[in-house]
C-alpha positions as CSV (number, residue, x, y, z in Angstrom):
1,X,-142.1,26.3,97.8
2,X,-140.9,26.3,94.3
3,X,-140.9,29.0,92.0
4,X,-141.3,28.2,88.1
5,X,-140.1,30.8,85.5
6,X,-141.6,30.0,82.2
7,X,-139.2,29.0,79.8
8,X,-139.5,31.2,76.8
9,X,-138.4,34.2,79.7
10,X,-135.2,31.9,80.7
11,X,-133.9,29.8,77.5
12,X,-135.0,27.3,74.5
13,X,-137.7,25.9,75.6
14,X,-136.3,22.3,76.0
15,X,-134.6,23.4,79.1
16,X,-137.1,25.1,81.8
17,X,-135.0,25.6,85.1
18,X,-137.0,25.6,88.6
19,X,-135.8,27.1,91.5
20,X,-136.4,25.5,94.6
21,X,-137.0,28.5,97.5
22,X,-135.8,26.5,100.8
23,X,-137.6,27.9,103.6
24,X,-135.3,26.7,106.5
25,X,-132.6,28.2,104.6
26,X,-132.3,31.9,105.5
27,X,-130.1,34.8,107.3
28,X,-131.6,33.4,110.4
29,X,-130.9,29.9,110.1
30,X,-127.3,29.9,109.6
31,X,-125.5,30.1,112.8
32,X,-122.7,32.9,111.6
33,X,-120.1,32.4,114.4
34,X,-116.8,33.9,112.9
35,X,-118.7,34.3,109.5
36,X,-120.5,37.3,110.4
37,X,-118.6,39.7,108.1
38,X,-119.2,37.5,105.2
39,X,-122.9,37.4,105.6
40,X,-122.5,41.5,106.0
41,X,-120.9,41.2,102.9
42,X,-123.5,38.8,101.1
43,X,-126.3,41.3,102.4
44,X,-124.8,44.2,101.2
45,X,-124.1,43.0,98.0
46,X,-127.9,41.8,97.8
47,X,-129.2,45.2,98.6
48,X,-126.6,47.1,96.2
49,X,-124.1,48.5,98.5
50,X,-121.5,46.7,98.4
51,X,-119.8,44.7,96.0
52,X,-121.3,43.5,92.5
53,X,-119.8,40.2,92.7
54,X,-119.1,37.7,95.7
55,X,-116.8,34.6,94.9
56,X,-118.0,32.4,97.9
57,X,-115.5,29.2,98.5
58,X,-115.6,26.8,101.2
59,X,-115.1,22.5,101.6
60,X,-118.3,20.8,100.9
61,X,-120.6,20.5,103.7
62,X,-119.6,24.2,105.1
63,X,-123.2,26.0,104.3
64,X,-122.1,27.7,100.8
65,X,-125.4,26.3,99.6
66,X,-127.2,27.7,102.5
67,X,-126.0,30.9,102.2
68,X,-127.0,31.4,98.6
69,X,-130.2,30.3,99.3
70,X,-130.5,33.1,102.2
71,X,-128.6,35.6,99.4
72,X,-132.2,35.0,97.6
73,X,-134.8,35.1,100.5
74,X,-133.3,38.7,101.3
75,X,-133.3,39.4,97.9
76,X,-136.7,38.5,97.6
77,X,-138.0,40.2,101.0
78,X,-136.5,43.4,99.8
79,X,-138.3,43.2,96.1
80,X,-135.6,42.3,94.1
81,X,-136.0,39.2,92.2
82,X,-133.3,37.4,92.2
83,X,-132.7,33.6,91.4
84,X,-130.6,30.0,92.8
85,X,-128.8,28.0,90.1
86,X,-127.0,25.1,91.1
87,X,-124.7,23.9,88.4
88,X,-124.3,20.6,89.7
89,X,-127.6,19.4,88.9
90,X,-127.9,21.1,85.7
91,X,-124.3,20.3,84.3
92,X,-126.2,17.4,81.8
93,X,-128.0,19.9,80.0
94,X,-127.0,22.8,77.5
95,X,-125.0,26.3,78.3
96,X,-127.7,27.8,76.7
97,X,-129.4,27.6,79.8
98,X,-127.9,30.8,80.8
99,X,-130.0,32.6,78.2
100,X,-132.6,35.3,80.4
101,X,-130.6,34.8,83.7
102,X,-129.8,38.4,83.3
103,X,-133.4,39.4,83.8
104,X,-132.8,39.1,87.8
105,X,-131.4,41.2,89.8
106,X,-129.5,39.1,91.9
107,X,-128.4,36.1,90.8
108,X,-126.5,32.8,93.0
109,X,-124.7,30.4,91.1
110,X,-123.8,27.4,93.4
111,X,-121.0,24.7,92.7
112,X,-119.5,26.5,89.7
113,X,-116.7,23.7,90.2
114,X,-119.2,21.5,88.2
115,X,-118.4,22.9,84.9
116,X,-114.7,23.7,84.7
117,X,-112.8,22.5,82.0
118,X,-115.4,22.3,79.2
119,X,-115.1,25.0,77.1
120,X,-118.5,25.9,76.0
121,X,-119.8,25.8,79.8
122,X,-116.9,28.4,80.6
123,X,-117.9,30.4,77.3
124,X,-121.6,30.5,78.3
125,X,-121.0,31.1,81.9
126,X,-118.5,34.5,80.6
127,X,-121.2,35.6,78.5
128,X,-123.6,35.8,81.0
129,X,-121.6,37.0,83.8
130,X,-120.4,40.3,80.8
131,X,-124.4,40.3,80.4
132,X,-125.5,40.5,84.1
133,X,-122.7,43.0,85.0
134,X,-123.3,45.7,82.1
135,X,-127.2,45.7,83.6
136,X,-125.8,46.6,87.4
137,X,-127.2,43.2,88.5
138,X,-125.2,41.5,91.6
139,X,-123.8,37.5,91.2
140,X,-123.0,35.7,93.9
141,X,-120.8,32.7,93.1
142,X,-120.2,29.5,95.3
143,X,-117.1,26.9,94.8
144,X,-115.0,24.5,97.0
145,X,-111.8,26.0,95.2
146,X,-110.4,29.4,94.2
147,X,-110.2,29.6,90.6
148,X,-106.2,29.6,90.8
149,X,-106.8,25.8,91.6
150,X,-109.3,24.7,89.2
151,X,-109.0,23.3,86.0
152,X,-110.1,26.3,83.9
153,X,-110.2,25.7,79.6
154,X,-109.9,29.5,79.2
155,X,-108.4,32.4,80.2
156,X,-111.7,35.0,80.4
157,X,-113.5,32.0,82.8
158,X,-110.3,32.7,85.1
159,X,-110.7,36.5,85.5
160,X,-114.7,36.8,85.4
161,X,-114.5,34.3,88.5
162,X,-111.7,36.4,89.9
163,X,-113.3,39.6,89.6
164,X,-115.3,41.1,92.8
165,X,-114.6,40.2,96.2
166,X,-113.4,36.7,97.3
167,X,-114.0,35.4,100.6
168,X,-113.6,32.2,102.3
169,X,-116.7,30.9,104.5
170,X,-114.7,30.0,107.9
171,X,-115.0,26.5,109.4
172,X,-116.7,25.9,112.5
173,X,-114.4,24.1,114.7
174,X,-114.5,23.2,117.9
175,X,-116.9,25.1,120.7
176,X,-118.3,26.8,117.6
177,X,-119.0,23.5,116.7
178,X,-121.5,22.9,119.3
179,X,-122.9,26.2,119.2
180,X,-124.2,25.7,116.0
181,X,-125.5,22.4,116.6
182,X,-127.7,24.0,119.9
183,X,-128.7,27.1,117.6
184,X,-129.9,24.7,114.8
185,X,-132.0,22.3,117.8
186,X,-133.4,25.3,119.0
187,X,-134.4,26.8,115.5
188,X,-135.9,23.1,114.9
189,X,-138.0,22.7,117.9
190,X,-135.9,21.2,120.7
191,X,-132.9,21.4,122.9
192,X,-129.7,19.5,123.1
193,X,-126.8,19.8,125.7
194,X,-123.4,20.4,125.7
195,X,-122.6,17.1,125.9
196,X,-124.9,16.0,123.4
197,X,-123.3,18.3,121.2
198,X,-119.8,17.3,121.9
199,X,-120.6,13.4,121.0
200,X,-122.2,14.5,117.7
201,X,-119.3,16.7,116.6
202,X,-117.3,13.7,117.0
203,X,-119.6,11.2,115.1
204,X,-119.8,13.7,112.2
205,X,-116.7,16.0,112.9
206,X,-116.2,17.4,108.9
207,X,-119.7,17.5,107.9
208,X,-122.0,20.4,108.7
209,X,-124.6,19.4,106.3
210,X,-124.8,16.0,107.4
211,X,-125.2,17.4,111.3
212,X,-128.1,19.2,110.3
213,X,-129.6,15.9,108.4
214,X,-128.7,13.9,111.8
215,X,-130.7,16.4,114.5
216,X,-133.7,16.2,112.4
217,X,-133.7,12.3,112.8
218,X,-132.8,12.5,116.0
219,X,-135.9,14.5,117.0
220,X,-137.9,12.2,115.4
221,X,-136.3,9.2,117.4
222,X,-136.4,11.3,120.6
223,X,-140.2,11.9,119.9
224,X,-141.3,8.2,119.0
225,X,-139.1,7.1,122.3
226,X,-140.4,9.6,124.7
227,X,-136.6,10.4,125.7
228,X,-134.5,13.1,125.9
229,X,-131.5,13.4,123.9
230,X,-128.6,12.6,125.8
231,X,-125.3,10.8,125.3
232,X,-126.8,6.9,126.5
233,X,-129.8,7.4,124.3
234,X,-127.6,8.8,121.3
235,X,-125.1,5.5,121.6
236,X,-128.5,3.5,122.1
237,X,-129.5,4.4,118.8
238,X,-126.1,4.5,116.6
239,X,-125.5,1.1,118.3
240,X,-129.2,0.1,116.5
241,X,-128.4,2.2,113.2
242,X,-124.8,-0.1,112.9
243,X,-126.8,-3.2,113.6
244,X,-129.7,-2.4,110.8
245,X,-126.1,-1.4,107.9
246,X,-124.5,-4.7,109.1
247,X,-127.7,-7.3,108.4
């Protein structure tokens, strides 16, 4: 479901923005293992009792994403408005697209590692943040690096991104690992084993993201074939995918 904000509300008119509500990616979804505190801390901050700015940082492929997109669909189910901004797709356009982001109550800006070092994106960014603050709005921000390791072209970009609370989204690793993959079968439909689990964490051992992407295909393979998903069938079809990339 998208959600379109006219553009006159948001920015210059050249510039419309259109947030994407993902409906898969909630609260619920996201299988929290040792990450429960920090999504206690995103939902507090969403509500208003807790802190008024999150600095979310994790490796790529760890759920930031996901989690911002959850910040929202609480937001929303307990009428605030609130709104998802990823600065990676919108790094091409203007700063001045930050213009009317205040307006929302809670406000998730994903992948603010897209925009360091150019000045006018830092200055924007500030300006907003000052904005959104001096209203008693909450920001949630997402990066793979703390701001001490990015390549910042000003001072004030440093500690806006510094202020709040900063927390690091914990890796799943290991039996964790496989519990998440089960929880994320079961939330699509199906089951896998153990086992199963095991030989996908190994195929795919550092991306999360690319898991979830993977058990969707695999559902669809295990429908069209009539089989369960267990380790033979998974080599069976990898075996065919590396075929299909060599030719």
């Amino acid at each position: 479901m998208f959600a379109h904000f006219h553009a006159q509300r948001l920015m210059i008119e050249q510039y419309p923005l259109h947030f994407e509500f993902r409906a898969n990616q909630t609260f619920d979804d996201f299988f929290a293992g040792a990450n429960e505190p920090i999504i206690n801390d995103l939902k507090q901050c969403v509500l208003g009792l807790g802190e008024q700015q999150i600095f979310l940082w994790a490796k790529a492929g760890q759920g930031k994403s996901h989690l911002l997109q959850a910040c929202c669909h609480h937001a929303q189910a307990h009428e605030f408005n609130s709104f998802y901004f990823d600065l990676a797709r919108y790094r091409f356009h203007k700063p001045a697209i930050f213009l009317g982001l205040d307006d929302f109550e809670v406000v998730c800006v994903d992948n603010v590692d897209a925009i360091t070092g150019q000045k006018k994106w830092e200055e924007a960014l500030c300006a907003f943040m000052q904005r959104h603050y001096e209203r008693g709005h909450r920001l949630i921000i997402a990066a793979t690096h703390l701001p001490n390791y990015m390549t910042l072209s000003t001072q004030n970009m440093k500690t806006s991104l510094s202020w709040g609370l900063m927390i690091q989204l914990k890796t799943l690793v290991d039996t964790h690992s496989v519990d998440a993959l089960i929880f994320k079968a079961d939330a699509l439909g199906f089951e896998i084993s153990p086992q199963v689990g095991r030989f996908l964490m190994i195929q795919h051992h550092n991306d999360i993201e690319g898991l979830w992407k993977v058990l969707e295909q695999l559902d669809k393979a295990s429908l069209a074939a009539k089989r369960k998903l267990t380790v033979p069938f998974l080599k069976q079809l990898f075996d065919i995918q590396k075929g299909s990339e060599g030719n």
